[in-house]
C-alpha positions in Angstrom: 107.5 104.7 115.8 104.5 105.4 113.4 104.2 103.3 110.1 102.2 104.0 107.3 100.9 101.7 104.2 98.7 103.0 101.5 97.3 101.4 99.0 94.7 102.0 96.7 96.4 102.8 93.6 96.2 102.5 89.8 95.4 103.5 86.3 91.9 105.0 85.4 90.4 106.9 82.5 90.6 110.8 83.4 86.9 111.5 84.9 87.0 108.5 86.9 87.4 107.7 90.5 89.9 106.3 92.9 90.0 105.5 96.7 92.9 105.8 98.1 93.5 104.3 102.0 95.7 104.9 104.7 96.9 101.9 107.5 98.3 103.4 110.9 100.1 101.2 112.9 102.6 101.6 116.3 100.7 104.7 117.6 97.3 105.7 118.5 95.5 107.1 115.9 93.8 109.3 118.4 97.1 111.4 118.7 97.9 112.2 114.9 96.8 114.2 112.6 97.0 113.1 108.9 98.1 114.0 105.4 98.0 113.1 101.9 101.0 114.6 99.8 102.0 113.9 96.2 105.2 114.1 93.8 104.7 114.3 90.3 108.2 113.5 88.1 110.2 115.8 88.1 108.3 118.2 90.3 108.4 118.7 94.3 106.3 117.0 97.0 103.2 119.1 97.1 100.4 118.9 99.7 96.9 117.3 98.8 94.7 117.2 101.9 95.2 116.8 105.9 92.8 115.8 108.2 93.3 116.3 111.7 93.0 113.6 114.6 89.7 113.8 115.1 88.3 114.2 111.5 86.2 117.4 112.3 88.8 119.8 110.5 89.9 119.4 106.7 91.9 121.1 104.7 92.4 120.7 100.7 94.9 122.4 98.1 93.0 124.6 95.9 92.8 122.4 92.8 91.3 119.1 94.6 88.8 121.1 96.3 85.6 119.6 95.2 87.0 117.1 93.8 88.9 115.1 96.5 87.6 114.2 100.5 90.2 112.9 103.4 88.4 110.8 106.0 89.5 108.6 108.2 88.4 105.9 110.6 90.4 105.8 114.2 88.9 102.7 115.1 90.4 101.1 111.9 93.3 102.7 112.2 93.0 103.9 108.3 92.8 107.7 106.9 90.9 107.4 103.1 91.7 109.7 100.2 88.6 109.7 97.9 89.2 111.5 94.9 86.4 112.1 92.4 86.7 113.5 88.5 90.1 112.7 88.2 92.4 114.6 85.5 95.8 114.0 83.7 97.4 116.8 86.6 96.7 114.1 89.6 99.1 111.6 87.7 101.5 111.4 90.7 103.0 109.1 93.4 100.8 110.1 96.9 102.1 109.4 99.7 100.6 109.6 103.4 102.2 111.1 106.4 101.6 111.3 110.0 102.2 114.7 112.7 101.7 114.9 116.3 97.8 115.9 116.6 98.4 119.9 117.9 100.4 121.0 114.7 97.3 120.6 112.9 95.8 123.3 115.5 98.0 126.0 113.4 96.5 125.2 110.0 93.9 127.4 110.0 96.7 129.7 109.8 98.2 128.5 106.8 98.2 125.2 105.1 100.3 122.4 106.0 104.0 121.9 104.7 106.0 118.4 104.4 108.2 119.9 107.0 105.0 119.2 110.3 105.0 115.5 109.1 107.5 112.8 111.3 106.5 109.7 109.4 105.7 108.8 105.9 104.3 105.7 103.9 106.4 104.4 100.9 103.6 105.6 98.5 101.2 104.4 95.9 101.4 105.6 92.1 97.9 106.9 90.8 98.3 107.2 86.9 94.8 109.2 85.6 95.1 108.4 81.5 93.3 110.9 79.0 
């Protein structure tokens, strides 16, 4: 059984930065890939970033590009989130979830959905004020 803590959270000025981290315990991070998701109120769980379990293949939603990078660190057992030039929009709850490390072999074919994650952190708020 996977679990996930993030942490990292808070309130900053819109422009500023944030680092957000994920802690992997009760599996291997060696056999999961990782993903960052986020739920504004009142709006569905949408995808952020994945990474997959060996941190040579990214993948971002179309408005963090360039903005946001997913890392991670298997001997730490901790996936980051660094998001840069932050915006009122990223005001969210982000959450971090784990999949078994071949489903992110299909996302070159399409981005990933909530649905290829088995196990997911309790969240931390992010709050970007203008």
């Amino acid at each position: 059984q996977v679990q996930l803590v993030e942490s990292g959270g808070g309130l900053v000025q819109a422009g500023g930065s944030l680092r957000l981290s994920c802690t992997i315990s009760g599996l291997s991070p060696n056999s999961l890939a990782m993903g960052w998701f986020r739920q504004a109120p009142g709006k569905e769980r949408e995808f952020v970033a994945a990474i997959d379990w060996s941190g040579s293949n990214t993948y971002y939603e179309d408005n963090v590009k360039n903005r946001f990078t997913v890392s991670r660190d298997n001997a730490e057992n901790t996936v980051y989130l660094q998001m840069n030039c932050l915006k009122t929009d990223d005001t969210a709850v982000y959450y971090c979830a784990s999949a078994g490390w071949a489903i992110a072999t299909m996302w070159h074919l399409g981005l990933p959905d909530p649905r290829d994650f088995g196990s997911w952190g309790h969240g931390t708020q992010v709050t970007v004020s203008a």
